[in-house]
BALO-881324 format. One line per 4 residues: number of its first residue (from 1); for each residue z, x, y of C-alpha. Coordinates in steps of 0.05 Angstrom, whole numbers, m for minus. Each point is the difference from the previous one (the first is absolute). Example, Ala and Ser with C-alpha at 12.3 -4.5 7.8 and 13.67 -1.06 7.14 Angstrom:
BEGIN
1> 156/246/m90 ~ m13/27/69
***
This chain:
BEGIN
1> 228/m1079/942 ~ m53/m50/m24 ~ m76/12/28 ~ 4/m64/28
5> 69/23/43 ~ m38/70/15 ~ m60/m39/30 ~ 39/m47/49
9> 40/60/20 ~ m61/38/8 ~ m30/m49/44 ~ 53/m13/40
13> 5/76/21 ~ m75/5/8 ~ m5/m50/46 ~ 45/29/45
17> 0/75/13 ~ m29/65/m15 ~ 32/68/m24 ~ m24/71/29
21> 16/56/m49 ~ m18/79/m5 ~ m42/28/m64 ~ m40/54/m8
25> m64/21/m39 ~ m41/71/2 ~ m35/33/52 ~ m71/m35/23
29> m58/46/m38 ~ m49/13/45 ~ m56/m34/m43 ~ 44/m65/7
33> m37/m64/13 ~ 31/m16/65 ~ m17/m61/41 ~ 11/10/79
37> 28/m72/17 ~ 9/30/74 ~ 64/18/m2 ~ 17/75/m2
41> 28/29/m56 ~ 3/m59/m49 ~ m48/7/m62 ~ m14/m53/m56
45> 35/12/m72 ~ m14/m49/m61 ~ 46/m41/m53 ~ m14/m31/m63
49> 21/m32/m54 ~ m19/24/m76 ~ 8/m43/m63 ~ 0/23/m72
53> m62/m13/m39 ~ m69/9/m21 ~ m64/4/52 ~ m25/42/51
57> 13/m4/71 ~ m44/34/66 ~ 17/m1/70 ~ m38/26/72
61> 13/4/72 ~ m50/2/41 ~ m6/m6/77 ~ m72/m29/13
65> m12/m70/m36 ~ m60/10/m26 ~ 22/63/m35 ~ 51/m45/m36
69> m44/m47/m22 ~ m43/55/m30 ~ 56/25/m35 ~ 11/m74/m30
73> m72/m5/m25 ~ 14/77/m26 ~ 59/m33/m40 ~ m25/m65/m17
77> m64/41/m35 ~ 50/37/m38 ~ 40/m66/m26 ~ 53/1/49
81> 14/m60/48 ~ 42/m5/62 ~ 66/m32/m4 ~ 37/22/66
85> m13/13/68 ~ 33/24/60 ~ m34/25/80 ~ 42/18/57
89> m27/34/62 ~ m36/m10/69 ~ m71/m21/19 ~ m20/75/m3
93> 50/31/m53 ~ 7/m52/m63 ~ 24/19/m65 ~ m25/m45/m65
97> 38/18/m64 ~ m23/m35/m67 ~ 34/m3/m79 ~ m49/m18/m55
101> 17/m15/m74 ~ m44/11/m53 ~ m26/m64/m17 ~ m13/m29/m68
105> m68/16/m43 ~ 0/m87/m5 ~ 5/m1/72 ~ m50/53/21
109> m68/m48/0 ~ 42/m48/41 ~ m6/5/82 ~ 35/56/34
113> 57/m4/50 ~ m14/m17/68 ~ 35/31/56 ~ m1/m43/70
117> 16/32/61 ~ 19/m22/68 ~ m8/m75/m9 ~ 35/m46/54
121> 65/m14/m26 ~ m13/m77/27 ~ m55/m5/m46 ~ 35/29/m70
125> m2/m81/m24 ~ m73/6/6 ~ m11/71/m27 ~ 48/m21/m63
129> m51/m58/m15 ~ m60/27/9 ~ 18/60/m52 ~ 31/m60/m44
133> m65/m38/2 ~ m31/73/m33 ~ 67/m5/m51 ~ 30/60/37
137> 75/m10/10 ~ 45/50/58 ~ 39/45/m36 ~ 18/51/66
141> 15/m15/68 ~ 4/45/64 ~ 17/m28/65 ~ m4/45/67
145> m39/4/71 ~ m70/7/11 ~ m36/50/56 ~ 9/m63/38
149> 72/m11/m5 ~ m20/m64/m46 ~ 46/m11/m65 ~ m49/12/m57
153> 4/m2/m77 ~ m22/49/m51 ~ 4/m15/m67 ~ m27/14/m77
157> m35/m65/m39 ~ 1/17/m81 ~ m52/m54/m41 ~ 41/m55/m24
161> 9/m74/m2 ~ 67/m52/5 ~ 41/m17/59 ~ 28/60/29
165> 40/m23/66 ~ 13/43/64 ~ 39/m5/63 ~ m2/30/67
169> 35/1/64 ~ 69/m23/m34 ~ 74/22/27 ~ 46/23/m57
173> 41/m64/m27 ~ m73/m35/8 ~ m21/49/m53 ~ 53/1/m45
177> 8/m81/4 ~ m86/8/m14 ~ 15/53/m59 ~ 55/m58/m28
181> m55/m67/5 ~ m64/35/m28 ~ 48/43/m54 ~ 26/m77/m22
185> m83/m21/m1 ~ m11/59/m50 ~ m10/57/46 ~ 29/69/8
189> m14/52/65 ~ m40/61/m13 ~ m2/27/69 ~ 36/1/70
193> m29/25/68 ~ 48/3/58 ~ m19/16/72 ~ 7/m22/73
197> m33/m59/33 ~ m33/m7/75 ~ 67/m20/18 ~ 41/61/m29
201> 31/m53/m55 ~ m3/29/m70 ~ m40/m37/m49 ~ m19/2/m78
205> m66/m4/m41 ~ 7/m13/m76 ~ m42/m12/m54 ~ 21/m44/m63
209> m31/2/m70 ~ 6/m45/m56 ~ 71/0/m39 ~ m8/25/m76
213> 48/11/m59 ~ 6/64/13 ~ 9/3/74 ~ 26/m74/14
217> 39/16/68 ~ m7/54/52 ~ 76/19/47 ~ m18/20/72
221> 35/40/58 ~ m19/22/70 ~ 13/58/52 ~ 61/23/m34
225> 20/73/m10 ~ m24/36/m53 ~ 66/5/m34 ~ 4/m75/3
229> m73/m2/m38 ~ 40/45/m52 ~ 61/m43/m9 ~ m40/m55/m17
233> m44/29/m47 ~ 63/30/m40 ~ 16/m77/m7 ~ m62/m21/m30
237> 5/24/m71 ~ m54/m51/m20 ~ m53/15/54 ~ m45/68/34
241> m15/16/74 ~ m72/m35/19 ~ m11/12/63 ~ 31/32/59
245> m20/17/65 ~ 25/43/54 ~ 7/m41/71 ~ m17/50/52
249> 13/m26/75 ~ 33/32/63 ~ 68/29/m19 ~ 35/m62/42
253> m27/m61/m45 ~ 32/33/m59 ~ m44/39/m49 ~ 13/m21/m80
257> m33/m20/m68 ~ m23/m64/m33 ~ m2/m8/m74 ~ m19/m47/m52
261> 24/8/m69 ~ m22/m35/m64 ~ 8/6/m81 ~ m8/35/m45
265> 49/51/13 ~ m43/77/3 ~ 12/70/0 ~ m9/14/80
269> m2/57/46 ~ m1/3/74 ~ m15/61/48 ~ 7/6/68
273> m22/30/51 ~ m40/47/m23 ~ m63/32/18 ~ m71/m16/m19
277> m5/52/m46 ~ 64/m9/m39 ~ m23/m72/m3 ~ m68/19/m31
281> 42/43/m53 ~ 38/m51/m15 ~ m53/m46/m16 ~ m46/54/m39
285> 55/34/m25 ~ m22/67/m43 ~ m15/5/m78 ~ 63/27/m6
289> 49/m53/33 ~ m38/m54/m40 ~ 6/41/m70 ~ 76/9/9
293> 11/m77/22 ~ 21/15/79 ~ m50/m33/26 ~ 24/m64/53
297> m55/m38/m38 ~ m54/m45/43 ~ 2/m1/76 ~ 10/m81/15
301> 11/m5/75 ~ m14/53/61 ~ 26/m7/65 ~ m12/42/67
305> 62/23/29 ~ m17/9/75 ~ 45/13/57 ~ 31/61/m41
309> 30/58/49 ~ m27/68/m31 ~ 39/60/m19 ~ 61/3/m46
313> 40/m53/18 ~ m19/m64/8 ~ 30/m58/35 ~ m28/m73/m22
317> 13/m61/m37 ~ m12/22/m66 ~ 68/m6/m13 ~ m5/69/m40
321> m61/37/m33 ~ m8/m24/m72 ~ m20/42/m50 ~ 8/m38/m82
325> 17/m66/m34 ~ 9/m54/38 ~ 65/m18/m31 ~ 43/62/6
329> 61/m44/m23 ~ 38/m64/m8 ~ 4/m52/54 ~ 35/20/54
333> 26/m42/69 ~ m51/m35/36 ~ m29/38/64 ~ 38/m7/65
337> m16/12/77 ~ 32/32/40
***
């Protein structure tokens, strides 16, 4: 099967149901991170993806704001800068979880990162220029409900200049005919952000960046299994995972993942769910993991896995916990509901 083949068959099966499936994971330590989203007995786990290759990663959760931005001013002083963000939670219980890479000695007298938080979602266009006017482009979006019950945006602005196109508020084929007419003006998608509007419709963010040699294209699916997510990866020998995102919403809308994949093809790892702890191993991994070469390499993307039942066995959409490469084999048939 071509990638081209996986994708459509992908997307036809993501638009149109959702698969429930058991896995399990360890017992909940009692020094867990746990976010109480008001439902009883459900506690937040993590997954990330890892790539092979040089610098340093850091990542923090934190559940007062302030305390996160301190912790981004702690990081940015030691030459890290933040590269993905992720908050779920209530008025009175919100949880802010942050991945920094180590950022270039050239690119330490620059500007820092700036991280924007609850903005109206109707005024992104004007937030985007404003930072553009300073020659800051959007590199991370967030979109969820305010204290209010207003749709709001959070998202991460790195220094840098050039068109670099978003959308928001789109249904799936309007995305992926969007992907297809800025891809043909020279420009491939970096980032997707799906979530629910007033309405209960579900709706898609993305952000594009300028097309290189390297990275000329970007392939795109939405709310698919996570086996589906696997069977098109194993069918893109020329290209690496670049984003994902896990699309938590009540169990009746369908729970899923989005991805976006681009070239080069990279060594890549993904675990999940896992605890915050196993996470922070993972990402710091000790002296002697690193010296014998077992190390997953450099944390790339987080997510916050919320919704998750506690205990040993664990019924969601994960599709199964994932624990290693993200190709465990050859291409296999595309995903099917049920």
């Amino acid at each position: 099967m071509n990638r081209f083949a996986a994708l459509r068959a992908f997307r036809v099966w993501a638009m149109g149901c959702g698969v429930l499936v058991a896995a399990s994971c360890s017992a909940q330590p009692a020094d867990e991170l746990v976010l109480d989203t008001g439902d009883e007995g459900f506690v937040t786990r993590y997954g990330g993806l890892w790539e092979a290759g040089p610098g340093a990663a850091r990542v923090a959760a934190e559940e007062d704001l302030a305390a996160f931005r301190a912790q981004d001013s702690t990081f940015e002083e030691q030459g890290f800068r933040l590269v993905d963000f992720e908050t779920w939670g209530s008025a009175d219980d919100r949880l802010f979880v942050g991945l920094w890479h180590e950022t270039p000695a050239a690119q330490r007298r620059g500007p820092a990162a700036e991280l924007v938080v609850d903005a109206s979602l109707t005024g992104i266009g004007d937030l985007v220029e404003r930072y553009a006017g300073r020659n800051f482009r959007m590199v991370d979006i967030e979109i969820y409900r305010s204290v209010g019950g207003e749709q709001v945006v959070a998202a991460v602005f790195h220094p840098g200049e050039g068109d670099h196109p978003f959308r928001v508020g789109l249904s799936a084929a309007a995305l992926y005919d969007e992907k297809e007419d800025l891809q043909a003006n020279g420009f491939r998608i970096i980032d997707v952000e799906t979530y629910y509007d007033a309405e209960g419709e579900r709706r898609n963010a993305a952000l594009w960046a300028p097309a290189g040699a390297a990275t000329p294209d970007s392939d795109l699916a939405l709310a698919g299994a996570w086996a589906g997510v696997l069977d098109v990866s194993a069918s893109l020998c020329d290209r690496g995972l670049e984003d994902f995102e896990y699309l938590s919403v009540p169990m009746a809308r369908g729970l899923g993942w989005s991805a976006v994949w681009s070239a080069p093809a990279r060594e890549q790892s993904v675990h999940f769910p896992i605890l915050w702890e196993e996470l922070t191993d993972l990402v710091s991994p000790p002296p002697a993991s690193r010296t014998a070469g077992t190390s997953p390499g450099r944390l790339v993307d987080i997510e916050i896995l919320i919704r998750i039942p506690s205990g040993a066995e664990i019924e969601s959409s994960l599709g199964a916990d994932h624990d290693g490469p993200l190709l465990p084999g050859g291409p296999g048939p595309p995903p099917q509901g049920p």
